[in-house]
N, C-alpha and C positions, 0 to 999 in steps of 0.2 A: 326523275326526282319528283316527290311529291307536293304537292299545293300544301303550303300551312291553311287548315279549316277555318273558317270564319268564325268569327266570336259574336254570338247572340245572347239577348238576356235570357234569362229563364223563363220557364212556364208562369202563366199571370199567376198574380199572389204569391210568387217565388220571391228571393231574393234575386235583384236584376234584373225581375221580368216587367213589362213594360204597367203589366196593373197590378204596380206593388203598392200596400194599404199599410199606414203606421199602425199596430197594433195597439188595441185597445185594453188598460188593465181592464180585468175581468173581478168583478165585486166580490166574489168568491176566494179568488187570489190575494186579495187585500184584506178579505179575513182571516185568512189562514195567518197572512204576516204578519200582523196585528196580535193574533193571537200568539206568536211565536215572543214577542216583544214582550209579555206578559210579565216574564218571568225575569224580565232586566227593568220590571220598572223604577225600583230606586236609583237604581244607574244612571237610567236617563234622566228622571226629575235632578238627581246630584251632577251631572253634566249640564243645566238646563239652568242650573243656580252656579255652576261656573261661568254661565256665557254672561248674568243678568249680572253678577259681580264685577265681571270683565268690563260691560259697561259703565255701573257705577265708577269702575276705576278710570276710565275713560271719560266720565262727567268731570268728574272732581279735581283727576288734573288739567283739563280744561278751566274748571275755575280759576286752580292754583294760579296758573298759570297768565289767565287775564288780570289777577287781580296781582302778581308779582309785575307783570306791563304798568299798569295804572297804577300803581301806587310806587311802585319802586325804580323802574328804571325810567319809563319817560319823565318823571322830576329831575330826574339826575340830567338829559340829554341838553346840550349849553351850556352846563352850569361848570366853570371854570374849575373849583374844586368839592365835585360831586361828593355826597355823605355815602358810604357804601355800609352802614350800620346797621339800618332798616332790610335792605336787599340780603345779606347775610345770615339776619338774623330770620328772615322768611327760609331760606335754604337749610338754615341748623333746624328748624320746625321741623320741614319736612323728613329731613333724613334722621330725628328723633325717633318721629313716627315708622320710617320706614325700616330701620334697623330693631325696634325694641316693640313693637307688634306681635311677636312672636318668644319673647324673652324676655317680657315686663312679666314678673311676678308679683304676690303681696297683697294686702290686701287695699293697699291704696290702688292696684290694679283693676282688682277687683268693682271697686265705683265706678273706673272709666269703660271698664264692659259695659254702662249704658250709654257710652257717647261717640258716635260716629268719629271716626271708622273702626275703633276698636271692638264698638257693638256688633258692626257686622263680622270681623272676624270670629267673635264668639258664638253667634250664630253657623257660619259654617263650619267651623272646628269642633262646636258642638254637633249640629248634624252627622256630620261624617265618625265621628264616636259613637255617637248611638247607634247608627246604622251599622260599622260595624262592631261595636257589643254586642245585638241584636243576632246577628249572623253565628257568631260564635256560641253564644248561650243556644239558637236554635240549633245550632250542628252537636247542641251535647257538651257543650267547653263547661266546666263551672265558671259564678262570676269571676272568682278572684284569680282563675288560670287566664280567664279572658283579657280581665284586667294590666293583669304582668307582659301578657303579648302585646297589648293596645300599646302599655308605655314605650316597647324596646324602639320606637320608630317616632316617637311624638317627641316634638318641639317643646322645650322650655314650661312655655306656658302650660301644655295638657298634660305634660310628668308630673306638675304644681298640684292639679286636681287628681289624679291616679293617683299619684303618692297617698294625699291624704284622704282622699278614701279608703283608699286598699289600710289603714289603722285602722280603722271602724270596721271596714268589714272582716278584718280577720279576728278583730274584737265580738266579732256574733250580727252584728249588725246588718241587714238587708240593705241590698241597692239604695233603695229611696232614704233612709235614716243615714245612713253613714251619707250620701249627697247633702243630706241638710246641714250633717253636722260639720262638714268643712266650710262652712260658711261663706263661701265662694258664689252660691246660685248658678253654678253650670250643672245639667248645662243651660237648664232654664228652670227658674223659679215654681212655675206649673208643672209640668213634666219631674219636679223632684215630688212635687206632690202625687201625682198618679205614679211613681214607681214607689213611693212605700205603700199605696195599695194594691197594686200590684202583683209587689214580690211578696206577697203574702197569699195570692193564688196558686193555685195544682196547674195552674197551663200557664205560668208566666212565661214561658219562652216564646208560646202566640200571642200573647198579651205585649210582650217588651216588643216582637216586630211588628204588630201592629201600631202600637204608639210610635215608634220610629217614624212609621212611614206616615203617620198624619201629621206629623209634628211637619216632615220633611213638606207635606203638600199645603201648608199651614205658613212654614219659610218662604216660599218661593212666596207665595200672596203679597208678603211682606214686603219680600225685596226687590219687589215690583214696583211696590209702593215709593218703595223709598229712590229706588234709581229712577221713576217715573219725576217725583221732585226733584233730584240731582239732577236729570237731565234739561226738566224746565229750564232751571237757572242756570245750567251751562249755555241752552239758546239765548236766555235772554241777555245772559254776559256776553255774547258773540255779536247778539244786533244791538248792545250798546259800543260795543271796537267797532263794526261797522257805522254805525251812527256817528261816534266820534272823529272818522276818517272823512268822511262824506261831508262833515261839519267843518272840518279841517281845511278839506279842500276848497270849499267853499268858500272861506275866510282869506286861502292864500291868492285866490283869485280875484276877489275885491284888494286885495294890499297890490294882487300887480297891475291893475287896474286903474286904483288912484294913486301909482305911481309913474304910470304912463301917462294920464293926465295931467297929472305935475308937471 
């Protein structure tokens, strides 16, 4: 019967061999990758403004949520018959906002696209429409076929705006003019002014993906900006509950204290 062989590592630099080295990427490798990436750049910058949003959402009910603590429920904690008016009335706030975000039409909607958080959703519902507009007009779509596709999938709100563009524009009207004249300002006020000049170009369809994607590298700046503030004041709201705990404990340590001394 035969001996089972011995198990050795490999030759060095092998797998298993005893002078085996982590490979090193190779700078040439990482341009070629890089270079491959090229071609998904809107992807990424719009995955990039999903993660910075995700944050912001992440700040904000962090606020929410300190400020339903402090104002709402620790008043209520003792109190023989607590008021639950205020605490409710915090809860219907939110779930206004979180149901009709996407299904607030009108033009009194219209004014609260400049106010957090509705602003931001217009912001990215806007990007993600142009970019893909932009895609479509370049692969050859006319606008107003492009336009009737965009709707079949879009929410409440962006059928509002498709809708009444696509009257103006099948009225004769160019991108940029039928956008003003819904009087909406999506997707953005500036951007309806560079697409009525624009769509009066021989190369609009490089023209339209270009403006997309600056508008798009233009957003994310923004909402950096703005999650950068939301997240200050989510820290600072965190080390005032710390502070206040700390405060607290402190307070009940004196009352047991000077009532041991007693």
């Amino acid at each position: 019967m035969s001996k089972p062989m011995p198990m050795h590592g490999g030759p060095k630099g092998m797998p298993g061999g005893p002078g085996m080295q982590p490979r090193k990427l190779d700078k040439k490798t990482l341009k070629r990758l890089l270079s491959y990436l090229k071609n998904y750049k809107g992807t990424i910058v719009l995955v990039t403004i999903c993660i910075l949003l995700s944050a912001v959402a992440g700040a904000a009910s962090s606020m929410f949520l300190q400020t339903l603590i402090d104002d709402y429920i620790t008043p209520m904690v003792g109190q023989s018959s607590p008021d639950f008016s205020g605490f409710i009335r915090a809860l219907i706030t939110m779930a206004v906002i979180y149901f009709t975000i996407g299904i607030w039409t009108g033009k009194v909607r219209a004014f609260f696209d400049y106010i957090p958080p509705w602003s931001l959703y217009k912001v990215f519902t806007g990007i993600s429409w142009l970019l893909a507009l932009s895609a479509l007009v370049k692969g050859g779509t006319p606008v107003s076929t492009a336009l009737r596709a965009l709707r079949r999938d879009a929410s409440r709100y962006l059928k509002e705006r498709i809708d009444k563009t696509l009257v103006y524009v099948n009225n004769g009207d160019n991108l940029g003019q039928a956008l003003a004249k819904t009087g909406l300002d999506f997707p953005d006020r500036e951007i309806i002014g560079d697409l009525k000049i624009y769509s009066e170009l021989d190369n609009f369809e490089e023209a339209l993906d270009k403006l997309a994607n600056d508008w798009l590298e233009e957003s994310v700046y923004m909402i950096e900006e703005k999650a950068g503030v939301l997240n200050m004041a989510a820290l600072l709201s965190i080390g005032g509950v710390i502070a206040w705990a700390v405060m607290g404990t402190f307070e009940m340590q004196d009352q047991i204290t000077s009532s041991m001394g007693g």
